[in-house]
C-alpha positions in Angstrom: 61.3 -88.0 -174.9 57.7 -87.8 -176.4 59.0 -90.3 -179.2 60.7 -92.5 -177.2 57.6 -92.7 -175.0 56.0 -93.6 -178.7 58.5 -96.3 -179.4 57.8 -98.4 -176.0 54.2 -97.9 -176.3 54.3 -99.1 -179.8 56.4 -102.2 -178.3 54.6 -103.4 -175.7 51.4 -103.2 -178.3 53.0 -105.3 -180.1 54.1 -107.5 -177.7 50.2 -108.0 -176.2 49.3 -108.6 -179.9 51.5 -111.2 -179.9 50.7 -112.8 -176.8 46.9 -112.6 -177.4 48.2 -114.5 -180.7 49.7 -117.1 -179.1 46.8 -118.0 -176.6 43.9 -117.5 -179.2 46.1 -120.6 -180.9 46.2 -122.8 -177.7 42.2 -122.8 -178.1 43.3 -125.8 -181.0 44.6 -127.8 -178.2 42.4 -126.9 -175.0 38.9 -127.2 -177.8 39.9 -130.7 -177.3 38.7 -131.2 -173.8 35.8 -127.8 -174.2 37.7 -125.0 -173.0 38.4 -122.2 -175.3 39.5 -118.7 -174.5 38.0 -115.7 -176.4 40.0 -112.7 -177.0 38.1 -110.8 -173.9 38.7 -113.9 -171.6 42.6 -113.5 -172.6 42.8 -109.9 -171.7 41.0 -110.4 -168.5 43.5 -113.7 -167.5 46.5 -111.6 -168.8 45.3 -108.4 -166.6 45.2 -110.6 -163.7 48.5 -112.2 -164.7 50.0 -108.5 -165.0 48.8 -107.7 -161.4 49.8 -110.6 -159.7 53.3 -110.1 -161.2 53.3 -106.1 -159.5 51.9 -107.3 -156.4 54.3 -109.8 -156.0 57.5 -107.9 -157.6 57.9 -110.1 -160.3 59.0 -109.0 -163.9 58.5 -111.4 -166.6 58.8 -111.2 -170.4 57.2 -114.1 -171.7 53.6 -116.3 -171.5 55.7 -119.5 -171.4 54.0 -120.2 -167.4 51.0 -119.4 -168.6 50.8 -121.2 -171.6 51.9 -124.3 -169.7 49.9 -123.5 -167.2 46.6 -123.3 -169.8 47.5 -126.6 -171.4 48.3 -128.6 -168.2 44.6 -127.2 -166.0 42.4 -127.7 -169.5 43.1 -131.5 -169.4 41.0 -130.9 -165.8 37.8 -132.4 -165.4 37.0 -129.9 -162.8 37.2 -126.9 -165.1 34.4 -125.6 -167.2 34.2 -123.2 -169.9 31.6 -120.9 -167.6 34.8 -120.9 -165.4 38.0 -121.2 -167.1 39.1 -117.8 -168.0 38.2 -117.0 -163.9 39.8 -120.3 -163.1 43.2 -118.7 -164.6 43.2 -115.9 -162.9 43.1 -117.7 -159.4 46.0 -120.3 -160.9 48.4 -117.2 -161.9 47.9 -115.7 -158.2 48.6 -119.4 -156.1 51.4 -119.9 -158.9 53.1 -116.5 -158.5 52.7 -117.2 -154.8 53.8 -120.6 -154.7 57.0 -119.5 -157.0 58.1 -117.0 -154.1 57.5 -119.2 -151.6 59.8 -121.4 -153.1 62.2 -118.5 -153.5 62.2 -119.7 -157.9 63.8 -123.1 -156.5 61.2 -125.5 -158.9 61.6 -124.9 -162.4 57.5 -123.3 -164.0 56.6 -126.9 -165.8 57.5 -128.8 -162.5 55.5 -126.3 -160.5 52.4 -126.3 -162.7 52.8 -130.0 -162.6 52.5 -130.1 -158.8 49.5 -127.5 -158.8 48.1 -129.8 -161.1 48.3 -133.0 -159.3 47.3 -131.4 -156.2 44.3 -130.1 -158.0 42.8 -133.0 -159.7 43.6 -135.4 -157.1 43.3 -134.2 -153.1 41.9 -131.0 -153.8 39.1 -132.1 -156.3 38.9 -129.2 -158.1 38.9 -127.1 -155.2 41.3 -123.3 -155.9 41.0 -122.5 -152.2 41.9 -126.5 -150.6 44.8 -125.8 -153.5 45.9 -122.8 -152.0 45.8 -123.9 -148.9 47.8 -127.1 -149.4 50.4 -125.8 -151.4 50.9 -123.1 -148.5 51.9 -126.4 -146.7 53.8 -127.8 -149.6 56.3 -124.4 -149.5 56.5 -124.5 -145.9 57.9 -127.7 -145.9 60.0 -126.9 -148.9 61.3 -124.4 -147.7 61.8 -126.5 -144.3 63.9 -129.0 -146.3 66.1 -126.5 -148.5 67.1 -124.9 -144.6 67.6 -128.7 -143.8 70.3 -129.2 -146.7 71.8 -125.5 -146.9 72.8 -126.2 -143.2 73.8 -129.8 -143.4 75.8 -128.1 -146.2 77.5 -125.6 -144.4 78.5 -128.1 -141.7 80.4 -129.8 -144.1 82.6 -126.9 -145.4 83.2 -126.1 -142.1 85.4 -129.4 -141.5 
């Protein structure tokens, strides 16, 4: 058991040294507009990434969302490098929110595409006028999904 206890720690290590790999090398591409992540801002975005997950009963094996999510937000002009690693951290909570509230209906690059809109444009670089009007969006989503499941079941019914 001890070894085997060994063997997943030794896993997972290497699975954060991977991921820290991959987002040190996103810096090439978000240096472009100013925003670079150091190894200490990673580990804080990905501890906050690893929360939201538990709080929200989510398992996920890969950095794909967040990846996406780093590219897409550093193209901002309402994020700053005094704020981007905190800016993150908010993003991962409304996203992981926003992804249950759409019960995983809207693929991740089509989500952090709408954040992103919403952000740069209505909200003006405001996380909590974000969080509040994607609340909206889901409600109306999920509005319109009852809409067609039932429009749906009508028809099977004739």
């Amino acid at each position: 058991m001890n070894s085997l206890s060994r063997l997943f720690a030794s896993l997972s290590a290497s699975t954060q040294e991977r991921h820290m790999i991959e987002l040190l090398e996103l810096n090439e591409k978000t240096g472009r507009f100013g925003l670079t992540l150091a190894p200490d801002d990673i580990k804080q975005v990905m501890a906050a990434r690893d929360e939201t997950l538990r709080h929200y009963g989510r398992l996920e094996l890969g950095i794909e969302a967040t990846k996406e999510m780093i590219e897409a937000f550093a193209e901002s002009p309402y994020i700053t490098q005094d704020h981007f690693a905190s800016t993150l951290q908010e993003l991962h909570e409304i996203f992981y929110d926003l992804k249950n509230e759409t019960e995983d209906k809207i693929g991740d690059a089509k989500l952090i595409g709408i954040m992103k809109d919403y952000f740069d444009n209505e909200c003006a670089g405001s996380l909590e006028l974000l969080r509040s009007k994607l609340e909206a969006f889901a409600a109306e989503f999920r509005i319109e999904a009852m809409q067609s499941e039932q429009l749906g079941e009508g028809e099977d019914d004739e």
